[in-house]
N, C-alpha and C positions, 0 to 999 in steps of 0.2 A: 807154174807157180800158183798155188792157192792163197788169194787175198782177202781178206773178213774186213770189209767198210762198217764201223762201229756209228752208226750214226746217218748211214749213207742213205737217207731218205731224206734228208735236214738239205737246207742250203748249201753249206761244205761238203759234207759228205757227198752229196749227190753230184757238186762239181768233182770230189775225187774217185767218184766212179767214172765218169763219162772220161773223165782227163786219161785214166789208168786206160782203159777198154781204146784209145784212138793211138795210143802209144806202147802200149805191151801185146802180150797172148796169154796178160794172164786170165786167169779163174776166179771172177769177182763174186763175189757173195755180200750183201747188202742185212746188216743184221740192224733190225730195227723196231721199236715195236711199232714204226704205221709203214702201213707198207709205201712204197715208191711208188711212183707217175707211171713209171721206165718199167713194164712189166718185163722185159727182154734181159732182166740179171735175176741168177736165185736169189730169193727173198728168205734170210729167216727171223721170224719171232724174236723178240729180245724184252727180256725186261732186265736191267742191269740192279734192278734190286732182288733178283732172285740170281743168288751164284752158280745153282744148276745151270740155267737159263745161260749165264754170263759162257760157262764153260765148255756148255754144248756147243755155242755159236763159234768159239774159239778154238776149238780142238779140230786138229788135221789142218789147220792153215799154216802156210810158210811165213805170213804175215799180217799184223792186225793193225790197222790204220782205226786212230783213233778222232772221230771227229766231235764226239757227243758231251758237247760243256752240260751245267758249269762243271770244269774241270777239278774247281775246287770239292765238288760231288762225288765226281766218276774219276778222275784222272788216275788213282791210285786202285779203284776200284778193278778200273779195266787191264790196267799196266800188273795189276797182281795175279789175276786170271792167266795173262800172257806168261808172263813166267810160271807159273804154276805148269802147265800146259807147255812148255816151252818151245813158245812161238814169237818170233823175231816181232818189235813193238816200234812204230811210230804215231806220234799224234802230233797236232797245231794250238795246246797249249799259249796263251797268251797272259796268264795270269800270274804275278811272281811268285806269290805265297805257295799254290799245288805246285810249282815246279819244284821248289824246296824238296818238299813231301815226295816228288816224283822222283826227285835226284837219290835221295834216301834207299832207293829200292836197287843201289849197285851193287854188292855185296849178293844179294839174293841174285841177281840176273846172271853176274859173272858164274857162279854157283851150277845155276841151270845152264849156262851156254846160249843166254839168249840175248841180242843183241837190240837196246832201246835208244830212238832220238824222241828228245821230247821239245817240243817247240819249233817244229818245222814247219812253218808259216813263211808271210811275207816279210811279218815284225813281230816275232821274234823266229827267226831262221836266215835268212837269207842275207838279215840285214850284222847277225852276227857275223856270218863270214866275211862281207863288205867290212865290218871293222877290224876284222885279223887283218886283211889287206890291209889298210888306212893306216893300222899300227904299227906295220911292216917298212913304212915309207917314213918313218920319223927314229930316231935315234931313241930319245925319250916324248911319254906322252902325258901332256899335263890335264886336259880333257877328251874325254872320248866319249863324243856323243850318238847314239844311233837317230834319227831322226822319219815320222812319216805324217803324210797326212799333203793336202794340197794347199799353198797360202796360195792368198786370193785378194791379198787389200789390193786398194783403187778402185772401190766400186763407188761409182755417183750411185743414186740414190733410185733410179728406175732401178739399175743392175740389183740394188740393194735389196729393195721389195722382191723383184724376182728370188733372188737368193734365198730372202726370207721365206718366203710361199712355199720354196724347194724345201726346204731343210723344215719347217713346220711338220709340213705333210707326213715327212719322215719320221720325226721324231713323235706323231699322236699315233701311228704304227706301233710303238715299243717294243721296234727289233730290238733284239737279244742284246746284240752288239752296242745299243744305244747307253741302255738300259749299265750294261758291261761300262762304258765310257763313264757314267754318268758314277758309276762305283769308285772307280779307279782314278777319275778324278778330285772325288771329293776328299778321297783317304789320306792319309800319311803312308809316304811311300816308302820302299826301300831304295837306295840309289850308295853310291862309292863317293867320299866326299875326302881327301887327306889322306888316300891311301887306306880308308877302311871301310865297312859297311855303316850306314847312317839311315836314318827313316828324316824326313822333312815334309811338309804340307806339297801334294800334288798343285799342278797348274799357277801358284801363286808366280814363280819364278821364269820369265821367260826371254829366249834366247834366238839369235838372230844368226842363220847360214846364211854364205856368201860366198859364190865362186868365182875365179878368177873372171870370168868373164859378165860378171855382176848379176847375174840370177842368183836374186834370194827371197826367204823366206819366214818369217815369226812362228817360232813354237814354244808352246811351253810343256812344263816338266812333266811324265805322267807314268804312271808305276809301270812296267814292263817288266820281264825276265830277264832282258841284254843286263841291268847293271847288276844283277845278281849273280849272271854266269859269267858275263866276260870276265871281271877284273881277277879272276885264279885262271887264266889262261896269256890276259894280255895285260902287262904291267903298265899302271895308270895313273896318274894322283887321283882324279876325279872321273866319276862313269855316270851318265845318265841316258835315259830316254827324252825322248823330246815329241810331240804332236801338236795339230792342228785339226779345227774343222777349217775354221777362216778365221782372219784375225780380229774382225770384229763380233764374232760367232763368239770366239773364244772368250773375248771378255765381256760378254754378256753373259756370260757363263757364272762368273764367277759368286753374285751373290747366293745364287741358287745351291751354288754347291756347296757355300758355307752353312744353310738351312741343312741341307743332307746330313751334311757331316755333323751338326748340333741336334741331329732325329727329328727336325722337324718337318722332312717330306721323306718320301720314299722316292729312289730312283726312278719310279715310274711316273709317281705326282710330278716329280721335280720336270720330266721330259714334257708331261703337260703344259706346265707352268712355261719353260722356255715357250716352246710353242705356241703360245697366247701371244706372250710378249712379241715372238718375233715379227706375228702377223702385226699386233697394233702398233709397232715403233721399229721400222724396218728400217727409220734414218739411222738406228743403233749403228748398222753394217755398213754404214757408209766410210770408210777409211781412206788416205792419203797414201797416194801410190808410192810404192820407193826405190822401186825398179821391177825388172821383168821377173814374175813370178820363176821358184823352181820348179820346171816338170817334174822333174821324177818323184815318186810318190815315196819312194824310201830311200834312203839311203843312209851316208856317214860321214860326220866331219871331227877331226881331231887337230887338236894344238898341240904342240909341245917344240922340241930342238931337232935342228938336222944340222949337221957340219958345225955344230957353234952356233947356228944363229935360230932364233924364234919365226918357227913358217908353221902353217897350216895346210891341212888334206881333208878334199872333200872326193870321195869315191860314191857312183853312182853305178846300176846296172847301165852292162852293155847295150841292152835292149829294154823296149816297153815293157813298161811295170802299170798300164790304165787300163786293166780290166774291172769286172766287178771285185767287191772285197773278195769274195766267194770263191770268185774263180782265182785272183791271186795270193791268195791261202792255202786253196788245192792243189796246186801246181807244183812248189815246194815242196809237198807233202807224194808226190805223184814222184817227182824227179829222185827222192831218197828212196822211193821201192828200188827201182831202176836201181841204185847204185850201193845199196844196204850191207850189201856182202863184202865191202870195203871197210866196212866200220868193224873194231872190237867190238866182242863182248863184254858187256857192262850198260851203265843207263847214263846216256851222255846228253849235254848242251849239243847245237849244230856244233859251235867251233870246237870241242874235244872228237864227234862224230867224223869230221869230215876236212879234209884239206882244202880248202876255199877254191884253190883254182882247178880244183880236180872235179869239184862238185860243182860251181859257176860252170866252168868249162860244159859237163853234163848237162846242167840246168839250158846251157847256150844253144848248143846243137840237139837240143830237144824242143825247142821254143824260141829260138831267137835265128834260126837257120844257120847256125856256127859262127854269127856274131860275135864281138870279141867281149868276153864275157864279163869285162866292167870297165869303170874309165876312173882314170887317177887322176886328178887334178891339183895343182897344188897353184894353193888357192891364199896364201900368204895369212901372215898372222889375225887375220878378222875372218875365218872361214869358218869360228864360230864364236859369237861372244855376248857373255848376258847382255840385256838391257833395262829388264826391270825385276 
């Protein structure tokens, strides 16, 4: 099997070469315009604004793994090339608006006979399939939340500063990702609110997970693809996304992002700007414990009825989800090569793509040593619920 990593010089990308090459035999080809670290995979030339360029690199592959944001740029760029060329398409999309635009392109794919997942990530992919699950264990569902990110209140105020100092350093970086957060925070989002689609102010609204065994977590609201694709697969009143950096992280956040949203910084100023802050006033981060943090970095929690009465599900992976973002981006995106032939043709969400316990299962015994590929917990009616 010949594979075309669109990007696969970048962070992602480069995790979804090394991931593919330790677990297939396929034929990786790295299409990029800088070349890779890793001279040991073919390299070719890419510039995605030249379509010869785009077409050459993509022609003769069984498969095009797309890793090269912003997506709202390339995503359709690349995903049209693949059809064209009729070459089976995956990418890790995390943006809602280009998934729109992405999904658009069914009609042309079915046509060609070529098979797309678009948003095969950790959030948004993986964490769709956790909520087919989660929705599956309730009668009806009145929330369905996907949730990622690590909370972290109870820090005294040494822990504070260190955290501070951490997440600074990061943020005068102006990884992509940041930069991305910092967008997607500020904006008006798309989210399922009464059974329809709705736009509302990102991160202002935030929401409390809780499982049976009292590990939780604060997040707030923030634009993803889950509530744009799930609710035309799983019936819902209400869909959203939910994240965290940390809880006192997060609402330090919040003036800054309203300067964004009024143009008065650029997402990169604004990453600055935190970054001052966090170094000079790290008592900001100091927050009141409220019990044991959630490990898992992603997951899903839904309300609604089972049997007549109001209960709640929080479903988590069966195995470690705490690697870099990088590499649990990749992975997701690694594990649908492996299983792609399964899917229709056409251009799908993960949950139209793939049977959740057939793809978890895969995802399991490729990475989790045939662990059991997620955990259901039912976590009673507070397993997820506003609080401010």
């Amino acid at each position: 099997m010949n594979v075309v990593v669109i990007g696969g010089a970048g962070r992602v990308g480069a995790r979804v070469v090394s991931e593919l090459a330790k677990v297939s035999d396929a034929n990786i080809v790295i299409a990029d315009r800088n070349k890779p670290r890793d001279g040991s995979f073919e390299f070719v030339e890419l510039d995605l604004a030249d379509g010869e360029s785009l077409r050459r690199a993509v022609r003769g592959a069984q498969v095009v793994v797309n890793t090269s944001g912003p997506f709202d740029r390339w995503g359709t760029v690349v995903l049209d090339a693949a059809i064209e060329c009729g070459v089976d398409y995956i990418d890790v999309c995390d943006d809602p608006a280009p998934t729109i635009e992405l999904l658009k392109r069914d009609e042309a794919a079915r046509n060609a006979g070529v098979r797309a997942v678009v948003g095969l990530g950790i959030s948004p992919g993986m964490s769709n399939l956790l909520a087919v699950v989660a929705a599956r264990q309730l009668d009806s569902v009145d929330l369905l939340t996907t949730f990622w990110g690590r909370p972290g209140d109870g820090k005294d105020l040494d822990e504070a500063t260190e955290f501070a100092n951490s997440m600074a350093s990061a943020f005068e970086g102006g990884r992509a990702a940041f930069t991305h957060l910092i967008a997607q925070a500020a904006a008006e989002i798309p989210v399922w609110r009464n059974g329809a689609a709705a736009y509302e102010p990102a991160w202002r609204a935030a929401y409390r997970v809780t499982t049976s065994d009292g590990e939780t977590g604060l997040y707030r609201v923030i634009g993803h693809p889950e509530p744009v694709t799930l609710p035309h697969t799983v019936a819902s009143r209400d869909c959203i996304n939910i994240g965290t950096i940390e809880e006192g992280a997060d609402r330090l956040l919040l003036p800054y992002l309203d300067r964004v949203g009024a143009g008065e910084l650029s997402e990169t100023e604004a990453l600055g700007a935190i970054a001052a802050d966090l170094r000079a006033h790290p008592e900001k981060l100091v927050t009141e414990r409220v019990g044991d943090p959630i490990k898992a970095f992603v997951g899903v929690a839904a309300t609604g009825e089972k049997d007549g009465a109001q209960t709640g599900i929080v479903v988590l992976p069966g195995g470690s989800v705490d690697g870099s973002m990088s590499l649990e981006t990749a992975r997701p995106a690694v594990v649908g090569v492996l299983v792609l032939s399964d899917v229709p043709v056409g251009v799908h969400s993960p949950e139209t793509a793939f049977d959740p316990d057939k793809y978890l299962t895969a995802y399991s015994d490729t990475y989790w040593g045939g662990a059991e590929a997620y955990v259901v917990d039912v976590a009673g009616p507070t397993a997820v619920e506003r609080v401010e």
